[in-house]
Wavefront OBJ file of the C-alpha trace (Angstrom):
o trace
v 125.543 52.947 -1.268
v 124.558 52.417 -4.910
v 126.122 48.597 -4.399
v 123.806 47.991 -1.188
v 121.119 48.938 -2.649
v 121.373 46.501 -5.258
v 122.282 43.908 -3.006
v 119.479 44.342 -0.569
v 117.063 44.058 -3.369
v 118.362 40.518 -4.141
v 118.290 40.000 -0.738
v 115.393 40.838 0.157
v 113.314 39.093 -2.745
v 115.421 35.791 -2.390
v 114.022 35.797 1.348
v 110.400 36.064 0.425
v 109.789 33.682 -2.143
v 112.980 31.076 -0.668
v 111.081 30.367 1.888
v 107.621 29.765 -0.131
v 109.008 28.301 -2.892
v 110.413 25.317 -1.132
v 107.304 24.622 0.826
v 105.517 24.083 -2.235
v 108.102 21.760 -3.678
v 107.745 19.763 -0.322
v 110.485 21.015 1.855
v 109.243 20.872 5.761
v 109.539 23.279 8.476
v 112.500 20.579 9.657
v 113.966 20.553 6.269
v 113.766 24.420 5.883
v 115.536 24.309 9.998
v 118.359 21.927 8.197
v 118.780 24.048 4.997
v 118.985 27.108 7.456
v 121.600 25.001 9.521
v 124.036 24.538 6.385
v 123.781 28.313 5.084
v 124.361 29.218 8.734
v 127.161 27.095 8.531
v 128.861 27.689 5.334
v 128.096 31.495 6.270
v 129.908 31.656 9.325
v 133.327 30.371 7.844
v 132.715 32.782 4.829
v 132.276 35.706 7.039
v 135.202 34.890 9.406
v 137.518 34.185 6.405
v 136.692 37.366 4.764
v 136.760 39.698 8.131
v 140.616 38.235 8.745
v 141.397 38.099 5.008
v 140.215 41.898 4.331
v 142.300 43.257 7.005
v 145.547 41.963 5.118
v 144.593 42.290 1.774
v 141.810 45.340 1.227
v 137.912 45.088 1.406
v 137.150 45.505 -2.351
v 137.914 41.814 -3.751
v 135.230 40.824 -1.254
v 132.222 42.774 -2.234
v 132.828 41.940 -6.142
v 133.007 38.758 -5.874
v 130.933 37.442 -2.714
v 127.667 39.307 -4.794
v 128.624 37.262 -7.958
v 128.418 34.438 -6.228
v 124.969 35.067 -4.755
v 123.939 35.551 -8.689
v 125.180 32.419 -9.331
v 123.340 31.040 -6.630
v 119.938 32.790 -7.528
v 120.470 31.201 -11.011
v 120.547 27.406 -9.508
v 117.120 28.394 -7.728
v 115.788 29.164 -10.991
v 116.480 26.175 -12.822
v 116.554 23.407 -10.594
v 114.408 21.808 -7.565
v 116.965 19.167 -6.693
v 117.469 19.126 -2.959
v 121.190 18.648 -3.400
v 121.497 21.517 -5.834
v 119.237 23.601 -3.451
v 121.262 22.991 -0.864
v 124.468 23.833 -2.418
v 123.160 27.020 -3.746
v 121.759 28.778 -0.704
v 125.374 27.560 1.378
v 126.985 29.343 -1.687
v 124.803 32.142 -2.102
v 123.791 32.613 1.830
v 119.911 32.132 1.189
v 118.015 31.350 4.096
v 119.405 34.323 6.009
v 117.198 37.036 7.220
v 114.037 35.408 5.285
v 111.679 38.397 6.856
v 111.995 41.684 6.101
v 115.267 42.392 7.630
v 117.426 44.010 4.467
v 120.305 44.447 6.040
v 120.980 40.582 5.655
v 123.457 41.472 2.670
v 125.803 38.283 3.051
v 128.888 37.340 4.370
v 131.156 40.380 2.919
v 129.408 42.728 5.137
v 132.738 42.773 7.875
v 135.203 44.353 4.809
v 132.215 46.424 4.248
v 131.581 47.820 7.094
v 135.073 48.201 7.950
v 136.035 50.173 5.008
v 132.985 52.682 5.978
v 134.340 53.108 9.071
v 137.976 54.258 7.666
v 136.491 56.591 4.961
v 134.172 58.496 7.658
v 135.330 60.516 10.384
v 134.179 59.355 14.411
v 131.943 62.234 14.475
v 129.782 61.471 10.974
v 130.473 57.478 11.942
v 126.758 56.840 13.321
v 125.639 59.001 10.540
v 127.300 56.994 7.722
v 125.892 53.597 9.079
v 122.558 55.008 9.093
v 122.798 56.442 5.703
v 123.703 52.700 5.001
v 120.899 51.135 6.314
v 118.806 53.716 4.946
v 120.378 52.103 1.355
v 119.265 48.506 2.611
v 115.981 49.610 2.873
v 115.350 51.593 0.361
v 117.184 48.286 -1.590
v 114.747 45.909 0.062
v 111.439 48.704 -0.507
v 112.651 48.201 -4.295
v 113.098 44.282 -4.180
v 110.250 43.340 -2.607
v 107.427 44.162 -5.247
v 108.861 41.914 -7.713
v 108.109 38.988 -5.765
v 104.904 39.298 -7.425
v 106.387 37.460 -10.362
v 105.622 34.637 -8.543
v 102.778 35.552 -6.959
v 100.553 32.349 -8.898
v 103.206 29.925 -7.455
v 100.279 27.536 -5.557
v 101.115 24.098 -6.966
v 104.504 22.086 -6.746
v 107.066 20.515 -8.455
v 107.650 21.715 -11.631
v 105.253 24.074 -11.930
v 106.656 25.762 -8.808
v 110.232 26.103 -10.291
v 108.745 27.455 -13.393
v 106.520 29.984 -11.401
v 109.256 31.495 -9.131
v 111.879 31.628 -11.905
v 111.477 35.338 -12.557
v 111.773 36.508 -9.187
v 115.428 34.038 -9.182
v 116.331 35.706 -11.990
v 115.699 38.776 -10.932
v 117.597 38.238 -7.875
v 120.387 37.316 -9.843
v 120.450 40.420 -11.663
v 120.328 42.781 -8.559
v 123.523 40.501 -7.029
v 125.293 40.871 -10.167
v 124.597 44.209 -10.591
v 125.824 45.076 -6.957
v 129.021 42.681 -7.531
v 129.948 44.662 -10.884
v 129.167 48.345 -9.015
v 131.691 47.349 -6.657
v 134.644 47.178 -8.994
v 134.592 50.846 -9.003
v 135.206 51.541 -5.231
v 138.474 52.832 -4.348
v 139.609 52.161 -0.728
v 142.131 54.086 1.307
v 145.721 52.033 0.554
v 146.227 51.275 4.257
v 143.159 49.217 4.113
v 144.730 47.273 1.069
v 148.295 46.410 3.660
v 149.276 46.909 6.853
v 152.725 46.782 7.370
v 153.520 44.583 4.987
v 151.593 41.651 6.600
v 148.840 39.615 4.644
v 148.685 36.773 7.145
v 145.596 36.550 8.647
v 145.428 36.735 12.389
v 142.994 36.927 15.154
v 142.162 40.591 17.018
v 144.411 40.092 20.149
v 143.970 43.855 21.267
v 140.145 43.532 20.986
v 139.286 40.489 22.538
v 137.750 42.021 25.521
v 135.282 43.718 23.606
v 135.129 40.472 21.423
v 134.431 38.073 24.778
v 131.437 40.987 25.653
v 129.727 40.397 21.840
v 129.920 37.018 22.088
v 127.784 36.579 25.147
v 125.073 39.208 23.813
v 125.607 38.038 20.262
v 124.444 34.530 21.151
v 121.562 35.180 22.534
v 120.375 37.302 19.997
v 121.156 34.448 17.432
v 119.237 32.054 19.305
v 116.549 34.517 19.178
v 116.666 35.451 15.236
v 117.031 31.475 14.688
v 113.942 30.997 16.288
v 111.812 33.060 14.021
v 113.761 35.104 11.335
v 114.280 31.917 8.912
v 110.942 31.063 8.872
v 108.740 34.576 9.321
v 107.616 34.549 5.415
v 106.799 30.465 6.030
v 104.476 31.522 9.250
v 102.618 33.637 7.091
v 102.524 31.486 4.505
v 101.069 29.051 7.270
v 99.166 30.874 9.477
v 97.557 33.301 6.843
v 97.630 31.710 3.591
v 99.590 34.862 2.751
v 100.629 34.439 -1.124
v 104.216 35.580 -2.287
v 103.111 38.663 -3.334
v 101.072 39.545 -0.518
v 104.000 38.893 1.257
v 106.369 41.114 -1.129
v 103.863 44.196 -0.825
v 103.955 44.143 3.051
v 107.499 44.000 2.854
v 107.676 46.947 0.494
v 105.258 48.699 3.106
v 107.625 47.746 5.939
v 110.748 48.855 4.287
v 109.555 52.257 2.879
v 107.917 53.039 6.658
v 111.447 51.803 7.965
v 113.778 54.442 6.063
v 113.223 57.262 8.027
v 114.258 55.484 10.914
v 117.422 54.464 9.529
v 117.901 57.804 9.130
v 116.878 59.125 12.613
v 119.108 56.816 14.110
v 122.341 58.821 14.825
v 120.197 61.828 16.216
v 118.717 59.218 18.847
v 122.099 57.921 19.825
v 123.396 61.560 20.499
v 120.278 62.714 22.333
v 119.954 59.184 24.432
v 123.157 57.651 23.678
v 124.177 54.969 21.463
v 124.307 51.983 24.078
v 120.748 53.378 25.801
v 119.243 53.119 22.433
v 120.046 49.740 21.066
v 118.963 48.757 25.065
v 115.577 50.501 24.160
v 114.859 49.450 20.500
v 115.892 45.710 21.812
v 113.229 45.407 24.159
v 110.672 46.847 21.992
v 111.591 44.322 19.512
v 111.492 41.415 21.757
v 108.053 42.830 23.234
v 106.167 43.143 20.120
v 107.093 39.833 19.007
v 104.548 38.769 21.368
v 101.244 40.246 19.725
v 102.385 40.035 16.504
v 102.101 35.872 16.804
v 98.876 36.482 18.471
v 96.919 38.782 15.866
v 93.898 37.370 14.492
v 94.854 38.805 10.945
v 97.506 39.106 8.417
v 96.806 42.922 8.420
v 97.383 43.197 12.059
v 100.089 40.946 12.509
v 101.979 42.790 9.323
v 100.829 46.291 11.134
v 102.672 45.025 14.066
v 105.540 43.412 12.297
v 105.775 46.859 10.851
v 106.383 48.784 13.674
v 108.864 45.886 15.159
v 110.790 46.756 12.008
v 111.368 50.352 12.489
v 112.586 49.505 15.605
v 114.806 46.690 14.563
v 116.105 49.576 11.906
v 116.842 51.918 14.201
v 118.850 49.672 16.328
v 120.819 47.800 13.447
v 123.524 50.587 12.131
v 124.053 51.645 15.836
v 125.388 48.426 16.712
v 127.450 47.758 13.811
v 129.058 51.849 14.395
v 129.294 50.748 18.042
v 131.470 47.726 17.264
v 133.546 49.118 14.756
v 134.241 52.436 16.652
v 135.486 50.084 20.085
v 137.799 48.040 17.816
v 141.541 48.228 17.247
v 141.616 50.426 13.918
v 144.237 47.463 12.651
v 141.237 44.693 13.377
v 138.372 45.572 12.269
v 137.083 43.713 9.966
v 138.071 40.545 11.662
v 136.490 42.316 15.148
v 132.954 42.660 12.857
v 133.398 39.020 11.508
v 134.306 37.527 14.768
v 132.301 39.658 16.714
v 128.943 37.638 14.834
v 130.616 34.508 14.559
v 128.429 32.926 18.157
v 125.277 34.493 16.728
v 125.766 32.785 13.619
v 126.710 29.722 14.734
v 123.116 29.821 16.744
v 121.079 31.446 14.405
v 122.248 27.942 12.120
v 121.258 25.304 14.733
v 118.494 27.448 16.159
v 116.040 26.538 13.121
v 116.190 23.381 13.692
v 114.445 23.060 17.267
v 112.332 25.898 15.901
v 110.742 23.321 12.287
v 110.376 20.778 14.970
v 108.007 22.920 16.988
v 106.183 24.674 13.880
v 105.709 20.976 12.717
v 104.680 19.052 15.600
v 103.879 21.716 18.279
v 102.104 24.933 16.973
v 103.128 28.195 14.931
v 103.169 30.250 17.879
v 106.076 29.004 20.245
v 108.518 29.269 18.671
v 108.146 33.173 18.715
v 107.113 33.284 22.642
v 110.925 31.632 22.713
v 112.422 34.584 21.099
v 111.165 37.023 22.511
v 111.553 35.999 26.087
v 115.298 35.436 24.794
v 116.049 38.607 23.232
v 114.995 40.624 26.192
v 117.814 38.800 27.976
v 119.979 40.014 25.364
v 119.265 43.237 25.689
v 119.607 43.523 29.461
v 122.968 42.075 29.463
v 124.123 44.458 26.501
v 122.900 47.030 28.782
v 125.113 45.760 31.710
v 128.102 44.838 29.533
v 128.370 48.351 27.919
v 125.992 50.908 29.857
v 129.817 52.233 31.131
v 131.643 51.853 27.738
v 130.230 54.683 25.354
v 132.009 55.264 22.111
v 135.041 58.089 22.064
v 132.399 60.583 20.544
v 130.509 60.748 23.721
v 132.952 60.866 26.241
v 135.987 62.573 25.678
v 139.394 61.128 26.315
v 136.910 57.338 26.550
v 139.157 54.433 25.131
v 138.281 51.711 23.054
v 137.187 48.549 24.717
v 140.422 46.388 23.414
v 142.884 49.025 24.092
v 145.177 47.670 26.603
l 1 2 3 4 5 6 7 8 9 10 11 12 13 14 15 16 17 18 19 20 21 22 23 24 25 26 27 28 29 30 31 32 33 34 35 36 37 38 39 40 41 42 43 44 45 46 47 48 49 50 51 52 53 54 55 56 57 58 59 60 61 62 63 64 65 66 67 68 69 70 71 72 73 74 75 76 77 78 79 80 81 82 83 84 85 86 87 88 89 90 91 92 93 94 95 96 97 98 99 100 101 102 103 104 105 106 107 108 109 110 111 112 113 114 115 116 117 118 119 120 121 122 123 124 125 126 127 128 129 130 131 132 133 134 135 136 137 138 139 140 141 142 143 144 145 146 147 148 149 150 151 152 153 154 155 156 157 158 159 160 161 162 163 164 165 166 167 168 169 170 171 172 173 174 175 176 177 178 179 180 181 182 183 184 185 186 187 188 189 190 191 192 193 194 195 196 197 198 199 200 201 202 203 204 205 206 207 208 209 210 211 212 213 214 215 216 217 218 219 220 221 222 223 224 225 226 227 228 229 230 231 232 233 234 235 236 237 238 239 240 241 242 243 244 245 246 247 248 249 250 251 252 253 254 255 256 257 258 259 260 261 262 263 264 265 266 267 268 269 270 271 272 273 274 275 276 277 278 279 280 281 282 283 284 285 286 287 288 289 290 291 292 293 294 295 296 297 298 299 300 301 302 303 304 305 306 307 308 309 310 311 312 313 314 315 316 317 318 319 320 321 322 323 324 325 326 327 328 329 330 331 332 333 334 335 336 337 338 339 340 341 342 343 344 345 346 347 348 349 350 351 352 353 354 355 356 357 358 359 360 361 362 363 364 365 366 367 368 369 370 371 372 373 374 375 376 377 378 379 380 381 382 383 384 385 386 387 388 389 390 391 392 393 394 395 396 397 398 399 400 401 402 403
């Protein structure tokens, strides 16, 4: 918990003033689509590596070192505005994912994390522990998000702009290092470490009908979120004038409204169940999208983002429990890595058709777009698993991928 927090911090202060910061060094909404593109990219093999990997060989290598390496990242930002270098560092250090206020972007070791939460927790507290976990991202991101008013007087380029936003980079690589040292203290249950001998990664064979079900919800969504997640501190930025520290204090707002809800979470899914209530908080996300991009204000549109984001919250740990609870107990890491991999692969090439239309159509589109295409999402998550509630509501119910 202590480890997330940190990391979420970093997170969440890399996505405000990322975003920002290369707009006034002369980055485009079509450059910021492409560097979005390669961190998606270089992401999505990191994630999938470390979801098979961790199933053979433990979860705990992968959340020291995959925050270390977002420090090391965060320390490029702060000394260099080459595009090259840029570009390097955010595929290494995952910047450019979850640029709004969403903390639980905490990088590509999230699948070992989650999946050693899952085997230290029994199926009854299960809902509870991933809430308690989100509850840690936000209060993370609540923490993180103030200090991007160390570069809150970033309004020229160049190299005034690196030297502006190089305390919030090196604060950012503090948190991440901070998180990746924590982590060396964890001790994981030894059948985590090896199963049966084996330390060959290979692919979840007894979950891949509940893997072929994520997929076609999971891409949708990532179209969605690579519509307008990259780019939600650049369209106020745009559409405002919203400064980085503006930005960082509605953020802090959001996230400190948003922990209750992370905590409320498990109570909804046993009173509604867990499927009915990521159906719900979906479609109230993909709804309020709608006057949020509309709002005359930056006070209205963050009130509104606001209350998206406590709905977003609620929804978040659900859906992780849910996937981790359907999975074969021997696969689940590689079930959370895999299970992402589609929605990660559009939430990279998303942002691309998304900087074309901020640039040469209007700042508004591109939102209409994702909402109209998360509310598909959610109704076919409600037809795929409506019928497939996890063993904690129904007794004697089976895991998707059992055969």
């Amino acid at each position: 918990m202590a480890a997330r927090i940190l990391m979420s911090g970093a997170r969440s202060l890399a996505g405000i003033v990322t975003p920002i910061y290369l707009a006034l060094i002369g980055f485009s909404a079509i450059q910021l689509g492409e560097l979005v593109l390669v961190v998606g990219v270089s992401s999505a093999i990191l994630t999938t590596a470390i979801g098979l990997a961790s199933d053979r060989v433990g979860r705990k290598p992968f959340l020291v070192a995959v925050p270390l390496l977002a420090a090391a990242a965060a320390l490029a930002f702060s000394a260099s505005r080459s595009p090259a270098v840029l570009f390097m560092a955010a595929a290494a250090g995952s910047f450019g994912r979850g640029m709004g206020a969403g903390a639980g972007a905490v990088g590509p070791y999230q699948p070992a994390e989650q999946a050693l939460l899952t085997e230290i927790t029994s199926p009854a507290r299960r809902n509870s522990a991933f809430g308690r976990l989100a509850f840690a991202s936000s209060l993370g991101a609540l923490l993180g998000s103030p200090l991007a008013l160390l570069g809150q007087h970033g309004t020229t380029g160049g190299a005034a702009a690196t030297l502006d936003f190089r305390g919030p980079y090196l604060a950012t690589a503090i948190l991440a290092a901070a998180a990746g040292l924590l982590a060396l203290g964890l001790r994981e249950p030894r059948r985590a470490a090896a199963r049966e001998g084996e330390r060959r990664p290979r692919l979840p064979r007894r979950s891949m009908p509940l893997l072929v079900r994520l997929w076609t919800t999971n891409s949708l969504n990532g179209l969605a979120a690579g519509m307008f997640g990259p780019f939600v501190s650049y369209w106020f930025f745009r559409r405002y004038g919203a400064t980085a520290g503006q930005i960082g204090l509605l953020y802090a707002v959001i996230n400190a409204a948003t922990l209750a809800s992370t905590l409320s979470a498990a109570g909804l899914a046993r009173r509604w169940g867990l499927v009915r209530t990521v159906t719900a908080v979906r479609v109230a996300q993909a709804l309020l999208l709608v006057p949020m991009v509309l709002a005359p204000s930056f006070a209205l549109a963050g009130a509104i983002y606001l209350v998206r984001m406590v709905a977003q919250r609620v929804g978040l740990p659900l859906r992780q429990s849910y996937v981790l609870a359907m999975a074969d107990p021997s696969e689940r890491a590689a079930v959370g890595a895999l299970s992402n991999l589609p929605s990660q692969a559009a939430m990279a090439v998303a942002p691309l058709a998304a900087g074309y239309l901020f640039d040469e159509v209007s700042l508004t589109l591109p939102f209409m777009l994702a909402a109209g295409l998360q509310l598909a999402n959610a109704v076919l998550y409600w037809g795929f698993f409506r019928r497939r509630p996890p063993a904690e509501e129904l007794a004697g119910a089976a895991p998707l991928g059992d055969p």
